[in-house]
N, C-alpha and C positions, 0 to 999 in steps of 0.2 A: 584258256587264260581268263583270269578273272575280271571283270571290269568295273568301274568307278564305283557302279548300282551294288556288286555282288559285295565289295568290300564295306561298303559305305552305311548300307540297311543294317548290316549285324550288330550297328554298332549304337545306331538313332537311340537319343533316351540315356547312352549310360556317359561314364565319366572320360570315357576316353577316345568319347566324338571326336572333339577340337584336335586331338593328337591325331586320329587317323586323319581327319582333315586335313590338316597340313601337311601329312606324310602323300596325301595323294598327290595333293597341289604341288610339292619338288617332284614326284614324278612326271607330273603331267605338263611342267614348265615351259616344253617348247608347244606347247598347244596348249597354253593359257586361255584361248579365246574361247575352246572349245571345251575345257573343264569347267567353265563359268557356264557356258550356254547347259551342260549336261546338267551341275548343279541345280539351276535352276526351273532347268524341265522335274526334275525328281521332285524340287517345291512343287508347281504347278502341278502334276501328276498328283500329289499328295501321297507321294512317296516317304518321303523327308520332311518333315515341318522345320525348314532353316532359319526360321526367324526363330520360332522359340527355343532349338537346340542354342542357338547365343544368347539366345536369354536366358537361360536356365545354366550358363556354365560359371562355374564359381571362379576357376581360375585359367586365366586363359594363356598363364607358360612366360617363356620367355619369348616367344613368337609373337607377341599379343598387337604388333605394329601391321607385319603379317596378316594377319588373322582379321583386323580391321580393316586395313585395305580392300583382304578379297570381299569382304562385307558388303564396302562400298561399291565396288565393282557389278558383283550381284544383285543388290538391288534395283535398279530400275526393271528388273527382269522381273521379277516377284509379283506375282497375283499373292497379297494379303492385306489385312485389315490396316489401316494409318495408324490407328492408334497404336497396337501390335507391332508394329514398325519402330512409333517413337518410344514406346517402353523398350524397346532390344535398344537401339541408338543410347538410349539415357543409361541405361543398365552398362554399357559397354565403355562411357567416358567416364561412368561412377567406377569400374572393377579397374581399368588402368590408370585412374591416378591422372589422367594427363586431360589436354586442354583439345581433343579432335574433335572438336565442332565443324571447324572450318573442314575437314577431309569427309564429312556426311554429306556437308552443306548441299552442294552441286550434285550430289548421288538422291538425295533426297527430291530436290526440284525436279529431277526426270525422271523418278518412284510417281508424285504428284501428276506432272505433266502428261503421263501416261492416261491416267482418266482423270475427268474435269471433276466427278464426287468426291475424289481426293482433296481435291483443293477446296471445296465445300464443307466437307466433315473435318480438315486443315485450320480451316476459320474458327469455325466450332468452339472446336478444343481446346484453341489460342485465347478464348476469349473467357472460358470458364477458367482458363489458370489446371489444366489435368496433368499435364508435366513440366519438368522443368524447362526455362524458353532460354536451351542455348542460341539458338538458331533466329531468334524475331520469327518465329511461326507464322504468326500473321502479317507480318510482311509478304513471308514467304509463298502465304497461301493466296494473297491479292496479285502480289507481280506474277507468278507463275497460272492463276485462273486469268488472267488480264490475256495473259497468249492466248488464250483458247474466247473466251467471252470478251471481250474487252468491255464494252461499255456496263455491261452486269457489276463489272468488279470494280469497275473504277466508280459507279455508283456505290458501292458497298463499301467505298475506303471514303467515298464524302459524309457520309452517313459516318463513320465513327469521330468524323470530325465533331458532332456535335456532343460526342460522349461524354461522361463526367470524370471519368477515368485518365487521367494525363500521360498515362505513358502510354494508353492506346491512339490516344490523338496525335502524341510526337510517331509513334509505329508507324501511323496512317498515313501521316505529312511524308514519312521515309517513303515509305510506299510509293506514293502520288509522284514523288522526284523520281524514282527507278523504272516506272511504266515506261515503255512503248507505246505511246499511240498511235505509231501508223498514219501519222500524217492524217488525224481526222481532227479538222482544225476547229469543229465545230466545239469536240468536247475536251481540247487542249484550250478555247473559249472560256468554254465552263468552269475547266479546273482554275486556271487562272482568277478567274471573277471571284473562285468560293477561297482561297487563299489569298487574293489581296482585301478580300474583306476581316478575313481573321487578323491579319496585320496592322488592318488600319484601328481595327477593335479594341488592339492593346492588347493581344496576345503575347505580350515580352519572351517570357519564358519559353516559348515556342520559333520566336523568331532564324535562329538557325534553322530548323528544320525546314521555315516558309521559305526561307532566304532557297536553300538549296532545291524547292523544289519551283520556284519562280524562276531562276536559271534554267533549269532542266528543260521545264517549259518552254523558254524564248528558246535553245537552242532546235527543237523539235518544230518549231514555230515563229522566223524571225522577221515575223511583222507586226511585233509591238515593242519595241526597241526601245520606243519614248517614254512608254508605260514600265517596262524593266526598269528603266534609270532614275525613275521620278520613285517607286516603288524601295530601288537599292536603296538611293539617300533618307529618305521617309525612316527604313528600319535602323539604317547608322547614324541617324541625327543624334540617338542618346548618349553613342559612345560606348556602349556595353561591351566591357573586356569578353563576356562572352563569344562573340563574334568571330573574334580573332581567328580562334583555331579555324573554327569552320568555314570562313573564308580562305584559309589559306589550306585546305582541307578542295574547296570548291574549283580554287584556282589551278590547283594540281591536275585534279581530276580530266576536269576539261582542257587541259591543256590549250591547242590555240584555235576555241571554238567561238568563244567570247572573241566577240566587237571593242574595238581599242576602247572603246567610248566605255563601256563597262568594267573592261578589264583595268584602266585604271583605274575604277571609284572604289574597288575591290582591292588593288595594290596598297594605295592611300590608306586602309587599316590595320596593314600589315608595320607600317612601322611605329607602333607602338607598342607591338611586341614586348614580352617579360624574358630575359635574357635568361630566365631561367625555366623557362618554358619549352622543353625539351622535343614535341612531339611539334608544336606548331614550330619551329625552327626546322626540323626535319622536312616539313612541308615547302619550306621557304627555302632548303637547300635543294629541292626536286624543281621547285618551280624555276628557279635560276639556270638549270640546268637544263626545263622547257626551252626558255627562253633562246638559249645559246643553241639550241635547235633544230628551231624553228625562226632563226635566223632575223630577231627581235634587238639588234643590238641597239638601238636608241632605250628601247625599252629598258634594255638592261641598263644601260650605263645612268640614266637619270634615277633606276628605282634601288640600284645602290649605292651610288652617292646620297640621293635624300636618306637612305637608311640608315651610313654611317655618322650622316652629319645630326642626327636626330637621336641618334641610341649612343652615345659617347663609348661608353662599356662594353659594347659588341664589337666582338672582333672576329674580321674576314675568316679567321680560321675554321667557327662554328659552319663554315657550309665547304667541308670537305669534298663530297663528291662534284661540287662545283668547279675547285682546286683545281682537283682532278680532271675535267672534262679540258679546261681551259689552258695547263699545262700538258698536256698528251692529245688534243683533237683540236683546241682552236688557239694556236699560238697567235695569230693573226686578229683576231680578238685581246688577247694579248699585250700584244703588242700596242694595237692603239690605248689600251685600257693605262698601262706604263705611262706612255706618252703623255698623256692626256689627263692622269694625277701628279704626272711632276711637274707641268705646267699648271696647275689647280693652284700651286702655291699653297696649298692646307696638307698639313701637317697629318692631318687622320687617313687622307687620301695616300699619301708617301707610307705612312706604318701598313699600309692595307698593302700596298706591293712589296713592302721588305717579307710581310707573311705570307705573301701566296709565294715568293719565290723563294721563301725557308724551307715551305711546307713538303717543298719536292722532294723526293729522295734519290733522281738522278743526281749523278755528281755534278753535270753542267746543264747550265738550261743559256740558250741564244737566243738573247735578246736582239732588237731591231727596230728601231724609232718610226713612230709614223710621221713621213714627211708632209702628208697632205695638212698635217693641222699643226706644222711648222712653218708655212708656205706664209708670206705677206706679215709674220710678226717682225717686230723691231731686230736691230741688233744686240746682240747682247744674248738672244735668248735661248741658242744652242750652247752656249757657255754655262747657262744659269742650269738647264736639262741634265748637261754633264754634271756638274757638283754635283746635283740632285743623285744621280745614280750612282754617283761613287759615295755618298755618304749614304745612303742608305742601303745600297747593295754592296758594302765593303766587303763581308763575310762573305758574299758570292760572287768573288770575282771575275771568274767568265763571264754575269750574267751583266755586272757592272760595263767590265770592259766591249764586252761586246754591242751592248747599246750605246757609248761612247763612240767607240769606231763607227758605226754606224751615220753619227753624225758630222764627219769630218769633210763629207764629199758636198755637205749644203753650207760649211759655217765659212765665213768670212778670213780674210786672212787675219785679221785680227784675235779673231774668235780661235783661228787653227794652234796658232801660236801656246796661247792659254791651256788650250782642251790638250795638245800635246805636252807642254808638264804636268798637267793633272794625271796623264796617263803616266809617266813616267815617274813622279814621285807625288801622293804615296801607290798608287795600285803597282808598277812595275817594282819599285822597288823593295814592297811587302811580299811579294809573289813572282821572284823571280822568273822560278820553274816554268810554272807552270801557265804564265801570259808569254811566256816566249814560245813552247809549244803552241799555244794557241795563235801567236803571228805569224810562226812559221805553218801552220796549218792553211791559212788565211792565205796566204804569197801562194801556195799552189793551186788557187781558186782562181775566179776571175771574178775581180774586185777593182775597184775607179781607180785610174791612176795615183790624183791625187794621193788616196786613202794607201797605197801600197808606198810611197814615196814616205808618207808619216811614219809608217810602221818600218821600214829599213834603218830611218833615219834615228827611234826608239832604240832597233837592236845591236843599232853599233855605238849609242849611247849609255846602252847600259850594259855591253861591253867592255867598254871606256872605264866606267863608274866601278867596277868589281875587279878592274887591272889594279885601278888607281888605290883603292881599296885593299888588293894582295902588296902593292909596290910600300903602302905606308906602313903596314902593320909589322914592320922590325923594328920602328923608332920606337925605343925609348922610353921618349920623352913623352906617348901618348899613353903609356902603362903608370901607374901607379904603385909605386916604391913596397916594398917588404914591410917596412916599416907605415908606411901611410895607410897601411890597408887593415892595417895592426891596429894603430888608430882608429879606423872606421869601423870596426868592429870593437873595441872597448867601449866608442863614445855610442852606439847603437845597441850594446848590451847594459849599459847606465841608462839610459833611455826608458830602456823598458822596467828596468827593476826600479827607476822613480815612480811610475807609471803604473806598477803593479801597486807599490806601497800606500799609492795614493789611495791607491781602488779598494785596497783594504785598510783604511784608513778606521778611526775610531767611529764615524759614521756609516761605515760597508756593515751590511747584514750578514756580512762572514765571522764579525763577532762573535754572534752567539755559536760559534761551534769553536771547536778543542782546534786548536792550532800547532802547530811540531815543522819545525824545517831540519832537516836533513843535510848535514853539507859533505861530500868525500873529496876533500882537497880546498884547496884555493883556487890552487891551478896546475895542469901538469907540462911537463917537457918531455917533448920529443922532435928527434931529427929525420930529416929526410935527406936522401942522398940523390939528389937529381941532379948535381952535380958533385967534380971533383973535391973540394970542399967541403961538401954539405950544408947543409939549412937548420937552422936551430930553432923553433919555431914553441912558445909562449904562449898556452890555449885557458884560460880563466873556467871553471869550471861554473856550469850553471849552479842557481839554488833547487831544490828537487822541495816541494809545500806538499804539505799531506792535511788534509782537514778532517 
């Protein structure tokens, strides 16, 4: 039986490598581990040269996703040259057209990681510009020599700090923020002192990068806290819309690493936000979604109130997966968030829960008042809550009603009075169906007396209201005559044809074009026999305008 070696050499050098390649690999599927490990023994052996067979292939099929993957996979296994490495890598994202930077990336760092000369001759290379830098190379070559050397490499990323070159000093700053130091607080010291002095220098254009690796720092390190904060405001005094992203970029990241004390001086620039700034918005809907968490709800609720009441034009809906989290995982949050904008009394607050409770695509969402921050207010003001939800949550009436009922078991008898026609006309009488299934849903629960006595007392009231409603509806005198109706239609068909004449009057720009009306009749007659008698009925035929 032939084996991977006998099939695989006949073929090294010609055009129909990559085919037999991929043909071994579906055979070899359920022992993938061990086709890769074989592969790359036949490299080392210097059986196969597998880097330059991918280098050297012109087209790499319709498998070429395939074919990339195993690539990845086999490299770190690879005894061969970096460079020879990165020309297969660059050669392979130039032949498919596509954007796998990011699928080398992590294959590549443990190709490196494997010997420390890698990561040196890494530097090198990054630094003459010898291929193209999907990848930040020299990032790459500093963080990943930094595991093995530490203090060598983070020496070597201070040092380009002084370079003339800008995007190697922004490289280096990245760098500086992604180390591991291992808790050697001597030269997280260090690094600290050589970037708050670039900051205080007037390095502007660089200040995101310092910003992110100043953080990095205190969190690997957090016994300069005073020095972090004094530093934060020092770089946002200017105000630089730059910032933005990358704070909200920062905030993410670290999720709940950062000291309150930080983490808001960091929020505080988020709401100045460009509504149209699509990427830092994304950020801000992750970070909200931190927050709800990690169980930050003060946080939350003060940093998006100040947000809506500062960005007019931003609307709650731009942070979907927030929506999301808060209508399927934290109703409870929720709930007091409701509560707690229809007492706000503002207007921006109330449109913010009509769109998060639009946004749902359940058919019902149940709502639930929080009574703790009901407790010790005036009278009056369960009454004032209910309006609130029924005028804004009209369109969702479960979600209205449901919060209403909710408050029946705290509000006064004054109050109950009130909030019980409010239930009843307009939400019951808008929605008959489908609130009476919901009160009858509610009665087989166990719910406050009070609260169930309301709601009995609704379903035989509206009852009552749709008897009284069938018992009227044969008078008469509440329909409107043959003839009157006749009338309301001739005087509503004069209406508009004054109305049209107007509009094309000798001032309408419909002048200037060729004008022709059209008329087939006046009007015509016909009867209807809905009774013994029949109906004779008079219909004015519209004008038909042709322009």
């Amino acid at each position: 039986m032939e084996t991977i070696k006998d099939k695989l050499l006949p073929v090294a050098g010609s055009d129909t490598f990559l085919e037999t390649f991929h043909q071994l690999y579906r055979e070899n599927l359920e022992k993938k581990d061990n086709f890769i490990q074989e592969i790359a023994s036949l490299h080392n052996n210097k059986l196969v040269d597998i880097v330059r067979e991918f280098n050297n292939c012109n087209d790499l099929g319709k498998y070429y996703i395939t074919i990339c993957e195993l690539f990845k996979e086999i490299l770190p296994f690879l005894q061969a040259d970096i460079q020879d490495v990165l020309n297969c890598i660059n050669h392979l994202i130039l032949k498919t057209h596509s954007d796998f930077s990011s699928l080398f990336s992590k294959s590549l760092e443990n190709f490196c990681a494997m010997d420390i000369s890698r990561c040196d001759k890494l530097l090198d290379i990054s630094l003459a510009n010898k291929v193209d830098d999907y990848f930040n190379l020299l990032g790459l070559a500093i963080i990943v020599g930094s595991r093995v050397q530490l203090n060598t490499y983070v020496e070597k990323a201070i040092e380009l700090l002084n370079n003339k070159n800008k995007v190697i000093i922004e490289k280096a700053l990245i760098s500086l923020s992604k180390i591991n130091y291992q808790s050697n607080k001597k030269l997280i010291n260090k690094v600290f002192n050589v970037v708050k002095t670039m900051a205080t220098n007037g390095y502007h254009e660089h200040y995101p990068n310092i910003l992110k690796s100043i953080l990095s720092l205190y969190i690997q390190k957090r016994d300069f806290e005073k020095q972090t904060i004094e530093l934060c405001l020092f770089i946002f005094k200017n105000e630089d819309e730059r910032l933005i992203q990358p704070t909200a970029e920062i905030l993410f990241e670290t999720k709940n690493d950062l000291p309150k004390s930080i983490y808001d001086i960091l929020l505080n620039v988020l709401f100045k936000v460009n509504p149209k700034d699509t990427l830092t918005l994304n950020y801000m809907n992750l970070i909200l979604c931190n927050l709800l968490e990690y169980n930050r709800e003060k946080d939350l609720y003060i940093f998006l109130e100040d947000l809506l009441i500062k960005n007019n034009n931003l609307s709650i809906k731009i942070f979907p997966l927030f929506i999301h989290e808060l209508l399927n995982n934290k109703t409870d949050i929720l709930n007091v968030l409701v509560t707690r904008w229809f007492l706000s009394r503002k207007i921006v607050f109330a449109k913010a829960v009509a769109e998060i409770i639009e946004d749902c695509n359940a058919e019902k969402i149940y709502l639930v008042c929080d009574k703790i921050q009901l407790q010790g207010l005036p009278e009056g003001t369960c009454l004032f809550v209910a309006r609130k939800a029924c005028g804004w949550l009209f369109k969702n009436k479960i979600s209205a009603v449901s919060f209403i009922v909710s408050l029946i078991d705290i509000a006064t008898d004054r109050e109950l009075e009130a909030i019980s026609s409010l239930l009843f006309n307009p939400l019951f009488i808008c929605y008959p169906q489908n609130i009476k299934e919901y009160f009858e849903e509610l009665l087989q629960q166990e719910i406050p007396e009070k609260t169930a006595v309301v709601i009995n007392q609704l379903l035989a009231q509206q009852e009552s209201f749709f008897k009284n409603l069938n018992d009227n509806a044969g008078i008469s005198e509440l329909k409107p005559s043959l003839s009157q109706r006749a009338q309301f239609k001739q005087h509503l068909s004069k209406l508009m044809n004054d109305a049209y004449k107007e509009k094309t009057g000798k001032n309408s720009i419909l002048q200037i074009f060729s004008h022709q009306t059209i008329l087939y009749g006046n009007s015509s007659i016909f009867y209807r026999y809905n009774n013994p008698e029949g109906t004779k009925k008079n219909q004015r035929n519209n004008e038909i305008s042709r322009i």
